[in-house]
N, C-alpha and C positions, 0 to 999 in steps of 0.2 A: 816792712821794716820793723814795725812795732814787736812779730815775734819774734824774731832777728835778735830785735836788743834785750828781749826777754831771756833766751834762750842763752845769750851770750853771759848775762848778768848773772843768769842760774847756774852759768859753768866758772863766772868766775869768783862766786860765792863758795866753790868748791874747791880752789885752785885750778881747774884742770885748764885755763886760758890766762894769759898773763894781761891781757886788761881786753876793754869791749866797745871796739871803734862804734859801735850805732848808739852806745849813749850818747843822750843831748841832742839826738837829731829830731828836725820838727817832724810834726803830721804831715804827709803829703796831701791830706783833706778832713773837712770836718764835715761831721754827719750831720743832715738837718733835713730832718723828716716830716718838719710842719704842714709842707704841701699834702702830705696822706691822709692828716688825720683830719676826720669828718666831725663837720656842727652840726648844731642840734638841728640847723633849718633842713638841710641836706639831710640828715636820716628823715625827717618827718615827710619830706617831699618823696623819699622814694618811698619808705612805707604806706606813703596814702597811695600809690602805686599797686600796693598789693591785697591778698585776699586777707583778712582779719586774722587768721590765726597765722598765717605766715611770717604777716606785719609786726606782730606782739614778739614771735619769735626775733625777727632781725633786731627788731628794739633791744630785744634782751640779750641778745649775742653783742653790741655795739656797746650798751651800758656796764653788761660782766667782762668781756674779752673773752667771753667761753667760743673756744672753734664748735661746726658745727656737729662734730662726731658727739663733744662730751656735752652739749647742750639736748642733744636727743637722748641722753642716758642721766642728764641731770633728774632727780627723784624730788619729791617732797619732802621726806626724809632728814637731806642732806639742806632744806631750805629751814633757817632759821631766823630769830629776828633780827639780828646787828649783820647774820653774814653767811656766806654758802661753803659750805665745806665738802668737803670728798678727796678724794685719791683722783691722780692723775691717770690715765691709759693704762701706758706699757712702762713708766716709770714708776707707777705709785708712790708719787709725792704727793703728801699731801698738799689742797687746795685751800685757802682761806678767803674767799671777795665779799671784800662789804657790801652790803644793801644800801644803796642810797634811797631816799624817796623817791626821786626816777626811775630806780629797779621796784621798788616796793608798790607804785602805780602799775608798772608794767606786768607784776607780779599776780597781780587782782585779776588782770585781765584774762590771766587762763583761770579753765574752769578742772576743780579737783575731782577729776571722774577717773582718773588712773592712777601707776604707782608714777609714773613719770611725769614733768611739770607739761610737756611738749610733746603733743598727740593732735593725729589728726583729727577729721569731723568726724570719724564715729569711736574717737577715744580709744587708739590704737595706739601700739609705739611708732611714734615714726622713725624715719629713715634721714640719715644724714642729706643722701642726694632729692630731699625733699621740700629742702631749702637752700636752695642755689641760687644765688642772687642775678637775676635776670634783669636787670637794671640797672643803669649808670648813674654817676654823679652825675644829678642836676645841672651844676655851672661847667660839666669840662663838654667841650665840644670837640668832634672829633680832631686831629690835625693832617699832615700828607705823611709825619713820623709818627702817626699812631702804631701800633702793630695790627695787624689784621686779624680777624677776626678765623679762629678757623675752629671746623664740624666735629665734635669729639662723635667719631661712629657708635662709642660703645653705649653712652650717657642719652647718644640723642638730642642733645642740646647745643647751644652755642656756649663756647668757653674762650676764654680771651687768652 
């Protein structure tokens, strides 16, 4: 409905509609995505979960919002004091994420053996599918409407 009365509003900003019946009408829902987003106890619980340099990684993808493509291409470089900068992918916008002390603890925790902040154990680059979150939230338990769980052939792993 919403671009309904968008579209209607841009046509009658131009004349080309003589008025725009979906103005004024309500939302048919509101967004509330508080159930998704993860506390600090729940990252910490799954990262003690995992191997040290993987754990540092998910810490720092959960503290920047970096996905895992641009976190394995994230550089030193691009790591400053107040904030992380770089170009996006395939849109090249620039990126601006502040450093919190949380990122900045997290930050110490790798070691500067490459050009990139995120490398394997012999200071390699890694690969995206080399942090794949193989773990669940802590508190959620399965339910009978979960979705099932099914075998990606290509990856070799279990993907939800």
């Amino acid at each position: 409905m919403q671009v309904l009365s968008r579209m209607l509003s841009w046509g009658l900003q131009r004349g080309w509609v003589a008025h725009n019946p979906a103005a004024g009408m309500p939302t048919l829902y509101r967004v509330d995505r508080s159930d998704i987003i993860w506390e600090d106890y729940e990252i910490e619980a799954v990262a003690a979960k995992m191997h040290k340099h993987t754990a540092l990684a998910f810490k720092l993808t959960a503290w920047t919002g970096l996905p895992r493509s641009h976190l394995v291409e994230l550089r030193w470089s691009e790591v400053g004091d107040l904030y992380i900068s770089g170009n996006r992918g395939k849109t090249n916008v620039e990126r601006c994420i502040p450093i919190f002390d949380e990122t900045r603890q997290i930050l110490k925790g790798f070691k500067k053996s490459a050009v990139t902040v995120v490398t394997n154990k012999g200071a390699y680059l890694s690969r995206p599918e080399g942090f794949q979150l193989r773990s669940k939230r802590p508190d959620i338990k399965p339910t009978k409407t979960a979705r099932k769980v099914k075998r990606s052939p290509k990856a070799k792993r279990f993907t939800i």
